[in-house]
Legacy VTK file of the C-alpha trace (Angstrom):
# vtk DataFile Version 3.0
C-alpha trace
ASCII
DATASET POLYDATA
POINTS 76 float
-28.298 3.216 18.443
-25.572 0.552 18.806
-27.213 -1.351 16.096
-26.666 1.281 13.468
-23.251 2.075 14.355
-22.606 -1.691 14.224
-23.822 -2.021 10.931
-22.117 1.436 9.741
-18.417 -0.075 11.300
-19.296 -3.520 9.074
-20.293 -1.399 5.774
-17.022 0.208 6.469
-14.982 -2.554 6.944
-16.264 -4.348 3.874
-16.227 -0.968 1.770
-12.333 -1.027 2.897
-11.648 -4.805 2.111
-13.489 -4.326 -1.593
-11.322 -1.289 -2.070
-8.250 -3.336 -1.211
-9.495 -6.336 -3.388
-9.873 -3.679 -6.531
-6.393 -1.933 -5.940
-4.730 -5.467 -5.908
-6.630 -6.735 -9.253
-5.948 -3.797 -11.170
-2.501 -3.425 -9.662
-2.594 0.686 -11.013
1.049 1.805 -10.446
-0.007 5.222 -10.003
1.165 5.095 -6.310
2.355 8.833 -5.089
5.721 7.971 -3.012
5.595 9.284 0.792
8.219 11.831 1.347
8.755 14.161 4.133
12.581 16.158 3.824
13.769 14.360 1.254
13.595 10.658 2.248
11.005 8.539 0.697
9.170 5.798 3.183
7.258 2.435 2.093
4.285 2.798 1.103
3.647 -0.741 3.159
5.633 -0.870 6.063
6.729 2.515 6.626
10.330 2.654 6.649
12.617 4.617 4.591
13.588 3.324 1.593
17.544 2.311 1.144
19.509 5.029 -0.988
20.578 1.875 -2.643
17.324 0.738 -3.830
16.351 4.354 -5.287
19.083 4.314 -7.327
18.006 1.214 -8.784
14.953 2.136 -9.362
14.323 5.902 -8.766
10.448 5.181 -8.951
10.456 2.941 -5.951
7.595 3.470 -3.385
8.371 0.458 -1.657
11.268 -1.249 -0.092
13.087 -4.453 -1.551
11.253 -6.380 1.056
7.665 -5.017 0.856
7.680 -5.335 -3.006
8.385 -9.117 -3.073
5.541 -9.676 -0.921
3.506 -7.618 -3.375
4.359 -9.088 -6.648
4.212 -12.718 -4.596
0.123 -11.344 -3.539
-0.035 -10.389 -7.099
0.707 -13.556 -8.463
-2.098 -15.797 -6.799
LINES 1 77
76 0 1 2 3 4 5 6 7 8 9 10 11 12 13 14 15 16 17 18 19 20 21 22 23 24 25 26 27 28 29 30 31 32 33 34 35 36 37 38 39 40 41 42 43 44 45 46 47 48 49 50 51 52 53 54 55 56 57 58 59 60 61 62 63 64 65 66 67 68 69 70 71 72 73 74 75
């Protein structure tokens, strides 16, 4: 029984990690922002986003921050 379960958590985790893999190649910018009463959070670390930077850019899903590190993963 532990077997299977072992092998389902591995298929899972690899499942996960191609998924990741595919979202980064085809970097789709289709992301829905997370909202909850009006303030908009990261998409990758969770915190709300600066007033500041959705005025800049009022399609923003991520912070300043988070979006460097994306177009920097992007870029390899």
């Amino acid at each position: 029984m532990v077997d299977v379960i072992d092998r389902a958590q591995k298929r899972e985790q690899e499942d996960n990690r191609l998924a990741l893999k595919a979202a980064l190649i085809n970097d789709v910018e289709t992301e829905q922002p997370d909202e909850e009463n009006g303030i908009r959070y990261c998409l990758d670390c969770g915190e709300p986003i600066p007033n500041k930077r959705l005025e800049a850019r009022p399609d923003a899903v991520r912070c300043v921050e988070c979006k460097d590190i994306k177009d920097k993963r992007s870029k390899r």
